[in-house]
VOTIVEX-900555 format. One line per field, with one value per residue (C-alpha): residue in one letter; chain; x, y, z. Coordinates in Angstrom, 1 decimal, padded with zeros to 4 digits. Layout:
// residues N
residu (A;...)
chaine (A;...)
X (X;...)
Y (Y;...)
Z (Z;...)
END
This chain:
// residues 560
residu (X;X;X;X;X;X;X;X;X;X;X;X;X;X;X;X;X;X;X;X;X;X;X;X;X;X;X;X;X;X;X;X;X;X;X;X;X;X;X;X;X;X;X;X;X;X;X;X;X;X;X;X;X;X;X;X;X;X;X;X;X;X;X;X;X;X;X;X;X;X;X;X;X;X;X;X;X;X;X;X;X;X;X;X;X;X;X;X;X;X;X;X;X;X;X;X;X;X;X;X;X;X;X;X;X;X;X;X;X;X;X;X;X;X;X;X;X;X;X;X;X;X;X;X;X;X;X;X;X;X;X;X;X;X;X;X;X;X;X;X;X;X;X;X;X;X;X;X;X;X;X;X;X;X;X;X;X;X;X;X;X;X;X;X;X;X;X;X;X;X;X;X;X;X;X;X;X;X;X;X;X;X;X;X;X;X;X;X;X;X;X;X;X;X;X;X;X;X;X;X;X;X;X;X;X;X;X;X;X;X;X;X;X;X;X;X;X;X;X;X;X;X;X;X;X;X;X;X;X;X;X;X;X;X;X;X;X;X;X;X;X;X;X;X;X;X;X;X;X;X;X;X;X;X;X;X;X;X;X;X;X;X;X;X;X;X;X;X;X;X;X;X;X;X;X;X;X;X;X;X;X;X;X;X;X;X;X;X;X;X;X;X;X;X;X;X;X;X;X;X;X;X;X;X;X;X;X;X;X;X;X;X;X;X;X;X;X;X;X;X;X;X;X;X;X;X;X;X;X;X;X;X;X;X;X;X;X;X;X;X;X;X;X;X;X;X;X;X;X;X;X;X;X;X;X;X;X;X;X;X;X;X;X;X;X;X;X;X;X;X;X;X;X;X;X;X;X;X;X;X;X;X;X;X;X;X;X;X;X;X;X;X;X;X;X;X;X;X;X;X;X;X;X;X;X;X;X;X;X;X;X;X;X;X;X;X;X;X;X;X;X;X;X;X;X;X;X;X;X;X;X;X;X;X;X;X;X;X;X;X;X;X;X;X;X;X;X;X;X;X;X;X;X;X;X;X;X;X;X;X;X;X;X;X;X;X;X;X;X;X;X;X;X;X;X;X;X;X;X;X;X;X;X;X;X;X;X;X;X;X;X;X;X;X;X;X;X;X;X;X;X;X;X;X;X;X;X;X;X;X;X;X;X;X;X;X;X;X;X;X;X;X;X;X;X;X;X;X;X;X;X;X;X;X;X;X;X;X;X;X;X;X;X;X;X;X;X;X;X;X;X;X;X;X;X;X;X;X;X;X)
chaine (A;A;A;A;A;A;A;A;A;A;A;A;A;A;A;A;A;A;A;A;A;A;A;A;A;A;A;A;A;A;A;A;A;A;A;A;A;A;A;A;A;A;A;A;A;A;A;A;A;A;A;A;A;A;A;A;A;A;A;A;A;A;A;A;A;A;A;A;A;A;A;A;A;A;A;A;A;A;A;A;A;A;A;A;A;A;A;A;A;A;A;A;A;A;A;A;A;A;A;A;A;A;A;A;A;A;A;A;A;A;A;A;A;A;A;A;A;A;A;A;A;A;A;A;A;A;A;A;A;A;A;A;A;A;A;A;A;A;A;A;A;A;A;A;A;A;A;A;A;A;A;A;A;A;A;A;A;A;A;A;A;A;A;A;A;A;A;A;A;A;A;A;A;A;A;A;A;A;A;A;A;A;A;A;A;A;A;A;A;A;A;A;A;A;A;A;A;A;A;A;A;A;A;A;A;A;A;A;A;A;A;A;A;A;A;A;A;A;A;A;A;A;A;A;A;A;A;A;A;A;A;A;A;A;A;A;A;A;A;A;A;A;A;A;A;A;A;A;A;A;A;A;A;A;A;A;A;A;A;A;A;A;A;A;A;A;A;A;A;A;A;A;A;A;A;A;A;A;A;A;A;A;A;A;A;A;A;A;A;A;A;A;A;A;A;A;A;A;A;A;A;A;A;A;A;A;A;A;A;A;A;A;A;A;A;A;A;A;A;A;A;A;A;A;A;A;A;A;A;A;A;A;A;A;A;A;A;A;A;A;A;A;A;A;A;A;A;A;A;A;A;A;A;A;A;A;A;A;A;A;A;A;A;A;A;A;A;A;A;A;A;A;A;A;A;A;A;A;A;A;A;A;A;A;A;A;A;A;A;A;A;A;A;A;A;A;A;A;A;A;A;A;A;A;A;A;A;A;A;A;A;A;A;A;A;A;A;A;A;A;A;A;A;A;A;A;A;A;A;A;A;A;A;A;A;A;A;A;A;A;A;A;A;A;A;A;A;A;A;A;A;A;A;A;A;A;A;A;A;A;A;A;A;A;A;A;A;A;A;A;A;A;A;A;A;A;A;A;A;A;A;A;A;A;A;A;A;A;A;A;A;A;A;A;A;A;A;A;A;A;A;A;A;A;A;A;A;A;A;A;A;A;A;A;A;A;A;A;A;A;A;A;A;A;A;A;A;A;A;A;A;A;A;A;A;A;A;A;A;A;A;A;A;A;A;A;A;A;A;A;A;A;A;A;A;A;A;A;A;A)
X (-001.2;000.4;001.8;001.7;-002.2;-003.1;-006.2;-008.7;-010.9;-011.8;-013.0;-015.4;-016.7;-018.3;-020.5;-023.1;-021.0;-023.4;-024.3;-022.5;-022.8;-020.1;-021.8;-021.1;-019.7;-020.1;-017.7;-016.8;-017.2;-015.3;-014.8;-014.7;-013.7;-014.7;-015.5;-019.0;-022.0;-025.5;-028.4;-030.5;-028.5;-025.1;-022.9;-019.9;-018.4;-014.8;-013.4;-010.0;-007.1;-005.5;-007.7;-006.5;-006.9;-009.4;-011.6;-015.2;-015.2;-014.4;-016.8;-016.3;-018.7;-018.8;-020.3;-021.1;-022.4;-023.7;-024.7;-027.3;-029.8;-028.0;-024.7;-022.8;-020.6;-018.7;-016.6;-013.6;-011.8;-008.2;-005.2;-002.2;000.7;-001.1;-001.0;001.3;-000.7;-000.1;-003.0;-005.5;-009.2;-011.0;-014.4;-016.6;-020.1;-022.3;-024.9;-027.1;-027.9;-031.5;-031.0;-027.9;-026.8;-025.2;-024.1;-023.1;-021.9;-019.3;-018.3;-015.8;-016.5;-013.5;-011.8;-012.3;-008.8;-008.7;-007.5;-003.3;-001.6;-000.9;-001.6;-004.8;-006.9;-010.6;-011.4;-014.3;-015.1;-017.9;-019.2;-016.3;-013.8;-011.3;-012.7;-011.1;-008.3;-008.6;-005.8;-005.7;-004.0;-003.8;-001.7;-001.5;-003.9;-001.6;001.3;003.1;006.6;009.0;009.0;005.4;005.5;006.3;009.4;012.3;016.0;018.5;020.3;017.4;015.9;019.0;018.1;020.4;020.7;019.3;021.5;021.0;017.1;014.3;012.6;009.7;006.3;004.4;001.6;-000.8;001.0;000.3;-002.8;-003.7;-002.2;-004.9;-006.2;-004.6;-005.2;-003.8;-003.8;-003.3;-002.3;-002.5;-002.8;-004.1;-006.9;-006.5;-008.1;-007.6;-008.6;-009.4;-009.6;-010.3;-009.5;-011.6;-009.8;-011.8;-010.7;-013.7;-013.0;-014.7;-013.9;-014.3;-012.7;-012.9;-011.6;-011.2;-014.0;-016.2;-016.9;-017.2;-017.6;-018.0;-015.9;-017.1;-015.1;-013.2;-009.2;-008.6;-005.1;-003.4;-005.6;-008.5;-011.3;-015.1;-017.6;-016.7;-020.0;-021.2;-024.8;-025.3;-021.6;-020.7;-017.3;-015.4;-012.3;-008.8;-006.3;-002.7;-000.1;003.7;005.5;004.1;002.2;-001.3;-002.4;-005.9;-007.6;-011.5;-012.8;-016.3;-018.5;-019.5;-022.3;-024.7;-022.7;-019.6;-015.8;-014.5;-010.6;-010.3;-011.9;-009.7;-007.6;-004.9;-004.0;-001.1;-001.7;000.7;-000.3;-000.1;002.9;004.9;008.0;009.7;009.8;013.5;013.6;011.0;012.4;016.2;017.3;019.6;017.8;018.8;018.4;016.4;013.6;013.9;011.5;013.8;014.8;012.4;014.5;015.2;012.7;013.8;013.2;009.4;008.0;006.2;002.6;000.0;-001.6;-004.7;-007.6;-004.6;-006.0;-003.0;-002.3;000.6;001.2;000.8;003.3;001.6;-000.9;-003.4;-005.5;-009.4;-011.0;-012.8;-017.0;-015.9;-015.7;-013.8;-013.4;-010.3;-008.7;-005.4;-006.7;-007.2;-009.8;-013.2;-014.5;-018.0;-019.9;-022.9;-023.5;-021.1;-021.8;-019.5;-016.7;-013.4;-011.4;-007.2;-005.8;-001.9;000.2;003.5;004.8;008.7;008.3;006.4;007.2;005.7;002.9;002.3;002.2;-000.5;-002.3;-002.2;-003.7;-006.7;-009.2;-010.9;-012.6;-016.4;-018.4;-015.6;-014.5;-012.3;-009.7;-008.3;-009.9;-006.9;-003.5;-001.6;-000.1;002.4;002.0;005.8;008.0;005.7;002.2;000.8;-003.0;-005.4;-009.3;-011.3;-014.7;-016.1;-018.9;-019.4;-022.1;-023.2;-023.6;-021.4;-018.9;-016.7;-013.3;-010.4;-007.7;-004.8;-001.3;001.3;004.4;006.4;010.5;010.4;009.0;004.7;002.2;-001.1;-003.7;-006.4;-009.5;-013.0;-015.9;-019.2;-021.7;-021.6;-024.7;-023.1;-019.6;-018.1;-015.1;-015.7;-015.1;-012.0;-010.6;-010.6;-008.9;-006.4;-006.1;-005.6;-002.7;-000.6;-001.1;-000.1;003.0;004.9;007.2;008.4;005.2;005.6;006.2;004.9;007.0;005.6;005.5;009.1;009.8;008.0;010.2;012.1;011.9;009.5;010.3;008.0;009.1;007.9;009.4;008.8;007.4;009.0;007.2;008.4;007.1;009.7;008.2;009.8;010.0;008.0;005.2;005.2;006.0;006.9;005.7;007.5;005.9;008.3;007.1;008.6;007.0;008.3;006.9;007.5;011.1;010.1;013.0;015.7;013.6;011.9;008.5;007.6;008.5;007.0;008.4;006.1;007.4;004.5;005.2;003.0;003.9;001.1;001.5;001.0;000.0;000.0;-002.7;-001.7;001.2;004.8;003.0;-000.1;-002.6;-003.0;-000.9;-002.7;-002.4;-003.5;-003.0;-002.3;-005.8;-007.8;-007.5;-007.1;-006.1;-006.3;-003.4;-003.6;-000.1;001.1;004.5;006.0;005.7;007.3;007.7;007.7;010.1;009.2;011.2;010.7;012.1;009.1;006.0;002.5;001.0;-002.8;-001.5;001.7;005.1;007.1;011.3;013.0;015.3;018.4)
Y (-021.6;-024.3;-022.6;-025.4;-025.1;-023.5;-020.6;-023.1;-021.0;-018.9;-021.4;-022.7;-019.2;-019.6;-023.0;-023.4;-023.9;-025.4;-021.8;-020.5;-017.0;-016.1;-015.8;-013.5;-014.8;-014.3;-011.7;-008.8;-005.7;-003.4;-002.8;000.4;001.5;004.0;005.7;005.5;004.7;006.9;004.5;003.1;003.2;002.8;005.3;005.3;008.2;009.5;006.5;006.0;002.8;004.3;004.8;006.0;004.2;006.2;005.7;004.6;002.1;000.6;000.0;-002.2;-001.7;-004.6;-005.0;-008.3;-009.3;-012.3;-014.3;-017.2;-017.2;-019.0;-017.7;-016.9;-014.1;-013.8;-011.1;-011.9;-008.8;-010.0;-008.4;-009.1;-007.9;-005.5;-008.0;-010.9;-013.8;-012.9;-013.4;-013.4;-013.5;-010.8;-011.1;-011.9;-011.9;-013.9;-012.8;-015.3;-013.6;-013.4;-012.0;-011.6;-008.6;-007.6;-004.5;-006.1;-004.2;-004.9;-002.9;-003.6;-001.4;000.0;-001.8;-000.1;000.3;001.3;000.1;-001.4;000.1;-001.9;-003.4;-005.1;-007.0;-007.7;-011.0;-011.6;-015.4;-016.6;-020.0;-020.5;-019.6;-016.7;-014.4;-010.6;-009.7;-005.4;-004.3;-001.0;000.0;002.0;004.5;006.8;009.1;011.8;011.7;009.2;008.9;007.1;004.3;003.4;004.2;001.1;001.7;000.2;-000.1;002.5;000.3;-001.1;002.9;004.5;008.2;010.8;014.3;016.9;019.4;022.4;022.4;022.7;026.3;026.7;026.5;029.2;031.0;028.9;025.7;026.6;027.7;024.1;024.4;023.5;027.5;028.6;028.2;025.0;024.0;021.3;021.3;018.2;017.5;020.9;020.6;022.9;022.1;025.1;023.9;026.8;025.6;027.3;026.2;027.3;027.8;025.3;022.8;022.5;022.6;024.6;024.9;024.8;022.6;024.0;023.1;024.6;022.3;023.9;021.5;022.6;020.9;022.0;020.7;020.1;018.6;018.2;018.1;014.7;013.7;016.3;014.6;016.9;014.5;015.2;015.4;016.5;017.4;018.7;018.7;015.2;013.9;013.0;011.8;011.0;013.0;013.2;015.9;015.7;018.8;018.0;021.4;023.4;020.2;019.1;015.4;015.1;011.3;011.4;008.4;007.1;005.4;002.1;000.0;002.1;005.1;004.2;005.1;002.0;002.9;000.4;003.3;005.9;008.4;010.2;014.1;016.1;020.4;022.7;025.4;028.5;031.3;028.5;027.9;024.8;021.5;021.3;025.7;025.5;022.4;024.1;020.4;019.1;017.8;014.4;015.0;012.5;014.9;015.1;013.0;010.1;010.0;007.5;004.5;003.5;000.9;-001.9;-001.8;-001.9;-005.7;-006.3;-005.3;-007.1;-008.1;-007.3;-009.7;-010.5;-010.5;-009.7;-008.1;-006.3;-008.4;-012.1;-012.2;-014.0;-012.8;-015.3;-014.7;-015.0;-017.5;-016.8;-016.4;-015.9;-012.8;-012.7;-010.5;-010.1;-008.5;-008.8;-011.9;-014.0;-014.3;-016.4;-017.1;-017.6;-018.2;-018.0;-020.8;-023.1;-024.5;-024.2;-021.4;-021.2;-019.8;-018.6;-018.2;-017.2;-019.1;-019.0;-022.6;-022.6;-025.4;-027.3;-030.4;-028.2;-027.6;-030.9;-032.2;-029.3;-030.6;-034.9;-033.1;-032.0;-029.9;-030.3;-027.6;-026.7;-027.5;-028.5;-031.8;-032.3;-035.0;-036.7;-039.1;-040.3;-039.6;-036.4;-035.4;-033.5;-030.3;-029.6;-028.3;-026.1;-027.5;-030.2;-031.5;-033.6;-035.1;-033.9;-035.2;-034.7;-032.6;-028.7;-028.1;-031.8;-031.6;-033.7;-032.2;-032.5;-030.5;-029.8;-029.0;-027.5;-025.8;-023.9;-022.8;-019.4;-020.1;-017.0;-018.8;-018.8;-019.5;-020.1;-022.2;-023.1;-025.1;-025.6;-026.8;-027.6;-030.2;-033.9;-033.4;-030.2;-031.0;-030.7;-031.5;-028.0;-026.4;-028.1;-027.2;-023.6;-023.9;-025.9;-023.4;-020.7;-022.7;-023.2;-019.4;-018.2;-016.0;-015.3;-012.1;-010.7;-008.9;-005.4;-003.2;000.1;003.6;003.8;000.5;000.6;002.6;-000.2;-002.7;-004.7;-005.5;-003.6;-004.2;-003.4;-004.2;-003.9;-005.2;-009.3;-009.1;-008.7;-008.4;-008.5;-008.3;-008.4;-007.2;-008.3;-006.7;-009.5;-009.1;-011.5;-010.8;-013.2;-012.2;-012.9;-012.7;-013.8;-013.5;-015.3;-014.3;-015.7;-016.2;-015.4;-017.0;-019.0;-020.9;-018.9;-021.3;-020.3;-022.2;-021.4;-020.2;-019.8;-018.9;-018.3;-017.8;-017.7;-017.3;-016.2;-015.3;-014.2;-011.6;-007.5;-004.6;-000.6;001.6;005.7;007.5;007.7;009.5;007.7;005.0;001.5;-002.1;-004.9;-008.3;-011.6;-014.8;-018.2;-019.3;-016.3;-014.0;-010.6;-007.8;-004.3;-001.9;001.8;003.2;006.8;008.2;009.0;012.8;013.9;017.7;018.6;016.0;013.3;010.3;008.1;005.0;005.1;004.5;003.8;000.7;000.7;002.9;000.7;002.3;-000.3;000.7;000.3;-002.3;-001.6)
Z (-006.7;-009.0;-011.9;-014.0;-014.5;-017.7;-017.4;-017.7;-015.2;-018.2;-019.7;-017.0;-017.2;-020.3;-019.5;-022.1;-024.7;-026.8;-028.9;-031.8;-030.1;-027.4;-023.8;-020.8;-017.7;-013.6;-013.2;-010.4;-012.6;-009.7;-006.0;-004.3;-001.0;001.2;004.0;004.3;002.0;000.6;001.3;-000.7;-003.8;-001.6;-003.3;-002.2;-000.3;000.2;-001.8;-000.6;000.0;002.8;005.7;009.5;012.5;013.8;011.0;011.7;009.2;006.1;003.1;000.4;-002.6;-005.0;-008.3;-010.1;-013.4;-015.2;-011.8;-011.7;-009.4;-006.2;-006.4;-003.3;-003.1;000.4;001.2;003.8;005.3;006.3;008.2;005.8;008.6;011.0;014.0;014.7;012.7;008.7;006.9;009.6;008.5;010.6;009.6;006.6;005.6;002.5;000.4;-002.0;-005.5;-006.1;-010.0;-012.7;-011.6;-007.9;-005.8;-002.5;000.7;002.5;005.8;008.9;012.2;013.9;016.6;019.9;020.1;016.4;013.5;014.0;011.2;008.7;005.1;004.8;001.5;000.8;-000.5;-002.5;-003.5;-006.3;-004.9;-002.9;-005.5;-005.0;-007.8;-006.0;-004.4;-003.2;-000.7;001.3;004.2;007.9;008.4;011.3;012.0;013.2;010.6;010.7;012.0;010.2;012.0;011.3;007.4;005.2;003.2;002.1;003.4;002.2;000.6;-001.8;-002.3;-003.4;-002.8;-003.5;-002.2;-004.2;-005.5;-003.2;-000.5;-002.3;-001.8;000.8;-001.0;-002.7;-001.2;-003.7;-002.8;001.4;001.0;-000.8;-004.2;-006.9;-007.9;-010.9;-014.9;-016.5;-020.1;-022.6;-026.0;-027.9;-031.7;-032.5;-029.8;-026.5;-023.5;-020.4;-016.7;-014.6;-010.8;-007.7;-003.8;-001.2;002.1;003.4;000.5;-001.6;-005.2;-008.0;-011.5;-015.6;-018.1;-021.8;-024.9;-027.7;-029.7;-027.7;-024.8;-021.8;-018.0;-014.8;-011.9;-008.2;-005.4;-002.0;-001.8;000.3;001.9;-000.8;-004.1;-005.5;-006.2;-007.7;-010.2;-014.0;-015.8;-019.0;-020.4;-020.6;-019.2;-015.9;-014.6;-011.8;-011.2;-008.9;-009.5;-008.5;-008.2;-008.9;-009.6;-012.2;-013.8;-012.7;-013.1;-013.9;-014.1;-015.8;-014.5;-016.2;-014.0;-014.0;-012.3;-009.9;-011.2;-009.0;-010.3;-013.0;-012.8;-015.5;-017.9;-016.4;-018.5;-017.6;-018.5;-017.7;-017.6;-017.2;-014.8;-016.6;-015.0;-013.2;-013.2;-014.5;-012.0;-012.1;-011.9;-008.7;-006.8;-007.6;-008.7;-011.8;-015.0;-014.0;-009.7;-007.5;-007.9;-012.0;-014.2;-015.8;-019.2;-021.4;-021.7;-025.4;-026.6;-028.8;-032.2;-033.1;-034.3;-037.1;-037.2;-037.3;-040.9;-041.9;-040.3;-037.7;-034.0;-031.4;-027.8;-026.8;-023.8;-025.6;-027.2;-030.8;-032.9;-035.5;-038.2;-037.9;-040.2;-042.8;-041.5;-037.7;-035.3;-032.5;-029.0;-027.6;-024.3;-022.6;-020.7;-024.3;-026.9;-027.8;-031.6;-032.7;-036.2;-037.4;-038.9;-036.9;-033.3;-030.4;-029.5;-029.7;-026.9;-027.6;-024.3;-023.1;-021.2;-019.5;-020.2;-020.3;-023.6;-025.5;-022.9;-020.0;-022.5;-023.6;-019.6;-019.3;-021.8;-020.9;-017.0;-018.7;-016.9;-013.6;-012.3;-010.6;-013.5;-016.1;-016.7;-019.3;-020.0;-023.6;-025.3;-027.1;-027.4;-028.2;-031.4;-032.4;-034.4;-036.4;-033.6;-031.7;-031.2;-029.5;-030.0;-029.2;-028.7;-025.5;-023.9;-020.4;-019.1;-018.5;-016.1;-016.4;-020.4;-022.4;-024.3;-026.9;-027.4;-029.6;-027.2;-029.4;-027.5;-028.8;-027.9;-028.4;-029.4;-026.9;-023.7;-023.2;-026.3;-026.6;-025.6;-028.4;-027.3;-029.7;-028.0;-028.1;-027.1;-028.3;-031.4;-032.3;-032.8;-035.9;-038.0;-038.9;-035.6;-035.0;-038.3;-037.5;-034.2;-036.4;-039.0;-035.8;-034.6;-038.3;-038.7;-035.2;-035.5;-032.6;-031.5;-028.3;-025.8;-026.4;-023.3;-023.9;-023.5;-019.7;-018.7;-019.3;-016.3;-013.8;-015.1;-011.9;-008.5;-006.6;-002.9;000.4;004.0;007.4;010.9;010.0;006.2;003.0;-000.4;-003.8;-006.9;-010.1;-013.7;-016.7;-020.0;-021.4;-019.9;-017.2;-013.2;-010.2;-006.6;-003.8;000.3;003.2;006.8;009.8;013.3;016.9;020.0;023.5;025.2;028.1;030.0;027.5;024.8;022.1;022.2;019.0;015.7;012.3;008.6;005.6;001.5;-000.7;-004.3;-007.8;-011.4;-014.0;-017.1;-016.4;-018.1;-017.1;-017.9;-017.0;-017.1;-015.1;-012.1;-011.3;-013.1;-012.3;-012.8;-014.4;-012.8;-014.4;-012.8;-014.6;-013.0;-014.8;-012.1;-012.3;-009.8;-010.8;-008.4;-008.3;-008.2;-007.7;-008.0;-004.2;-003.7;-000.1;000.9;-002.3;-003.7;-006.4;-006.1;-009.4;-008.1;-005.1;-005.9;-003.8;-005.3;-003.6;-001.0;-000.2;-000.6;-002.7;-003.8;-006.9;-006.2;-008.4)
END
C-alpha cells in the first residue's frame, strides 16, 4: 500500500458524476461466517470467527450492493500463518453479477487432515480490486494447550497475580451460567432480562421494559457466548450474551441484507444479574487487581462544538460549514454535497498527510484509478498557509470531466481533501465556489477519542512461533500496523538453502463502536478501505484481563 495516495477510491465509487443528486456505490454491505448455510435463502448458521480443526467447513456469506451488471466478485480463502508459506492463497472461487444487488457464497471443505491451526482471512475483490478483508482463525478442537494458543510474551502482557485464588464457580455458573434475572436502569427507563439455561444449553427467555415492550428470547449457548433470536410483535434481532461476574453483556444486533447479523448496527447493554455479588466481592480481587475493570482515563478537555449548519466527525479532526442551498451526508469515511439546482458533487474526504508539502505532491500525482483519470490542467495555487488548489480534467468511466481539486491541511497533522466535479457542459464556476467557500471555512481541532476508545489506545501485539503482528492506535485517531514473518528452510550440508524475511506495513484512521468488554474496531485505509474487527475482552477461568483482548478471535496484548 503507498501511503502517500489520497482516498481517491471513494471517489471512483461514485462514477456518474454528472447529476446534482449524490449516487450509491458498489459496495460489500457485510460478511458472515459460519458453519454451515439454510438453502435457498443461505442463512447463515452458527456464525462464528473461531472455528476447530475438525470443522466440516467454513462458510462465508457476502452481501453486496449497488453492482452493475458484469461485476466480478471473487472470494480468495488464504492461510495467513497456519502452514510454513505466509500468506498462502488456498482456494478461491468467482461469481459474475447478473443484477444490483448480491448474496454470494463462499465455502472451504475441510482438509482431510483438518484444518492446521492457525489465523486465517477471506478476501473478497470487486473487479479485481481488494474491496474485503474478514479474518478468523483455528484453534484446537480439544482445548487447547498453551502452546498452540496465540499469545504474547510475558514480558509484553504484564499479568499480575491476583490478590488471593479466585473462588470455584457457582452452581449457576457450572451448570452454564446465563439463568437468573438481570436488569437495567437507565435514564428513568428499566429494562429486566429474565433468562433461562437448559441443561442441554438452549436458551429461553423475556426482555421487558418498563415502557411496556416486551421480547421474547430464543437461542443456543456456543463456546461460552449465548446467541439467538430477540423478537417482539413486529421486531426481530440478532443476539449474543456474555457473563463476566455478576454483569451480563447483551449485543442487539439488527439484521441486514437477507436478514443476516450487520454488526455495524450492533448495540451494546450491560445488566446486572439480580442477587449477585459484586465482580471484585465474587472473584476475591482488589479494586484495582488484574481482574478489576480499569479506572476511565481522564479525557482532555472537551473542543469546541460544532456551530450550527457545521458538518464534523469525531475522528477527522475538522469540521466546515454547508453552503447555503446544499445538503450533505456524512460518515466517518468523509462526506459528498449535492444541490438542487447546481450540477456535479462535492466530495470532503480526510487524509493523513504529515503537511501541506506532502499534500501539495498528492495533489501535482493526480488520480489514476479503474475508471478515473484525473490529472491538473494547470498549475497549483496556494490557499494562505494551509491550502493548496487547483484545475482538474480527465475522464471518469470514459466521460470527460472537469474538477476543482482543493487540499487542506490540519496545523495538527491530516486535513481534508475537497474535490467538485462534474462533466465538462455542466461545470460551473458555481460549483467550484462552494468547494472554495468549504475550504476558507474549515476549522480544525484535535479528533476526539471517545471515553472507550480511550482504553484501546497503544500497541496491540499478537505472536506465534515465526510471526509477529502489531497494530499501534493513537489518540488521534489514526493507527500503524506492523506484520514480520521470517520462515527457514531445511539445513542441507550444515547450509541453510534458503531463507526468507517478510515486514509489511499500513496506517489508516480508527474508530470503536461498543463498550470496554466486547464491540468492534473500525479500520479505514488511506485507499477507502474499510475493515470492521470484532473484539472481546479476554475472560480465562473466571479471570478478565483488560489489557488482553480477542480482536476477530485473535488474542492481541497490551504492550506497555
Amino acid at each position: 500500500m503507498n501511503p502517500r495516495r489520497p482516498m481517491v477510491r471513494w471517489i471512483v465509487l461514485f462514477l456518474l458524476v454528472c447529476l446534482a443528486a449524490p449516487l450509491q456505490a458498489a459496495r460489500v454491505v457485510s460478511v458472515t461466517l459460519c458453519e454451515d448455510v439454510v438453502k435457498p435463502d443461505l442463512v447463515p448458521v452458527n456464525i462464528r470467527t473461531r472455528f476447530t480443526t475438525d470443522a466440516p467447513a467454513i462458510h462465508a456469506i457476502a452481501v453486496l450492493e449497488e453492482l452493475r451488471p458484469g461485476n466480478k466478485i471473487k472470494g480468495t480463502w488464504v492461510s495467513v500463518d497456519a502452514i510454513s508459506t505466509p500468506n498462502y492463497e488456498i482456494d478461491s472461487a468467482e461469481i459474475v453479477a447478473q443484477g444490483t444487488d448480491l448474496t454470494a457464497h463462499f465455502a472451504l471443505s475441510r482438509p482431510n487432515k483438518g484444518w492446521p491451526v492457525g489465523n486465517y482471512k477471506l478476501n473478497i475483490y470487486l473487479d479485481g480490486k481488494l474491496v474485503s478483508v474478514t479474518t478468523f482463525s483455528i484453534v484446537a478442537a480439544a482445548p487447547a494447550a498453551p502452546e498452540a494458543k496465540p499469545r504474547q510474551p510475558e514480558p509484553l502482557f504484564e499479568r499480575e497475580a491476583p490478590a488471593r485464588p479466585a473462588p470455584a464457580p457457582s452452581a449457576t455458573e457450572s451448570a452454564g451460567g446465563f439463568s437468573g434475572t438481570y436488569v437495567l436502569e437507565n435514564q428513568g427507563t428499566k429494562l429486566t432480562l429474565v433468562m433461562r439455561q437448559d441443561p442441554q444449553g438452549g436458551i429461553s427467555g423475556r426482555l421487558t421494559s418498563s415502557t411496556g415492550v416486551a421480547f421474547e428470547l430464543e437461542g443456543q449457548v456456543e463456546e461460552g457466548e449465548a446467541i439467538g433470536i430477540c423478537s417482539g410483535d413486529q421486531t426481530k434481532v440478532y443476539f449474543q450474551a456474555q457473563r463476566q461476574g455478576n454483569q451480563l453483556l447483551l449485543a442487539l444486533i439488527e439484521p441486514g441484507a437477507n436478514n443476516m447479523p450487520d454488526y455495524n448496527r450492533a448495540r451494546q447493554l450491560s445488566f446486572t444479574r439480580q442477587g449477585g455479588a459484586a465482580p471484585a466481592e465474587r472473584s476475591g480481587l482488589p479494586s484495582r487487581g488484574f481482574g478489576a475493570e480499569p479506572a476511565a482515563p481522564s479525557r482532555p478537555a472537551a473542543e469546541e462544538p460544532a456551530a450550527a449548519n457545521e458538518v464534523a466527525d469525531p475522528s477527522w479532526g475538522f469540521r466546515f460549514r454547508v453552503p447555503a442551498g446544499w445538503k450533505e451526508k456524512h460518515d466517518a469515511g468523509g462526506a459528498i454535497l449535492g444541490h438542487d439546482t447546481i450540477a456535479g458533487v462535492i466530495f470532503i474526504l480526510p487524509h493523513m498527510a504529515a503537511n501541506l508539502q506532502e499534500v501539495q505532491q498528492q495533489m501535482l500525482e493526480g488520480i489514476s484509478e479503474q475508471g478515473l483519470q484525473l490529472r491538473p490542467s494547470g498549475n497549483l495555487q496556494r490557499l494562505g498557509d494551509v491550502g493548496v488548489a487547483g484545475d482538474y480534467e480527465g475522464t471518469a468511466q470514459q466521460q470527460r470531466v472537469r474538477a476543482r481539486g482543493i487540499g487542506v491541511a490540519s496545523p495538527r497533522g491530516g486535513g481534508a481533501y475537497i474535490l467538485a466535479i462534474a462533466t465538462p457542459d455542466k461545470y460551473t464556476r458555481e460549483l467550484a465556489a462552494a468547494a472554495e467557500t468549504i475550504a476558507a471555512g474549515m476549522r480544525y481541532s484535535a479528533p476526539e477519542v471517545s471515553e472507550v476508545a480511550q482504553y484501546f489506545v497503544g500497541t496491540w501485539v499478537n505472536m506465534t512461533t515465526n510471526t509477529m503482528t502489531s497494530y499501534t492506535l493513537f489518540p488521534d485517531g489514526t493507527f500503524t500496523g506492523n506484520y514480520e514473518a521470517s520462515y527457514s528452510g531445511d539445513r542441507v550440508g550444515g547450509v541453510n538453502p534458503w531463507g526468507t524475511a517478510r515486514q509489511d506495513q499500513e496506517k489508516g484512521r480508527w474508530t470503536v463502536r461498543g463498550t470496554r468488554e466486547s464491540g468492534v474496531l473500525v479500520l479505514r485505509y488511506p485507499d477507502g478501505r474499510q475493515e470492521s474487527v470484532n473484539y472481546r475482552v479476554h475472560v480465562e477461568k473466571g479471570e478478565t484481563y483488560w489489557n488482553e483482548y480477542l480482536f476477530d478471535g485473535v488474542l492481541y496484548g497490551k504492550k506497555r
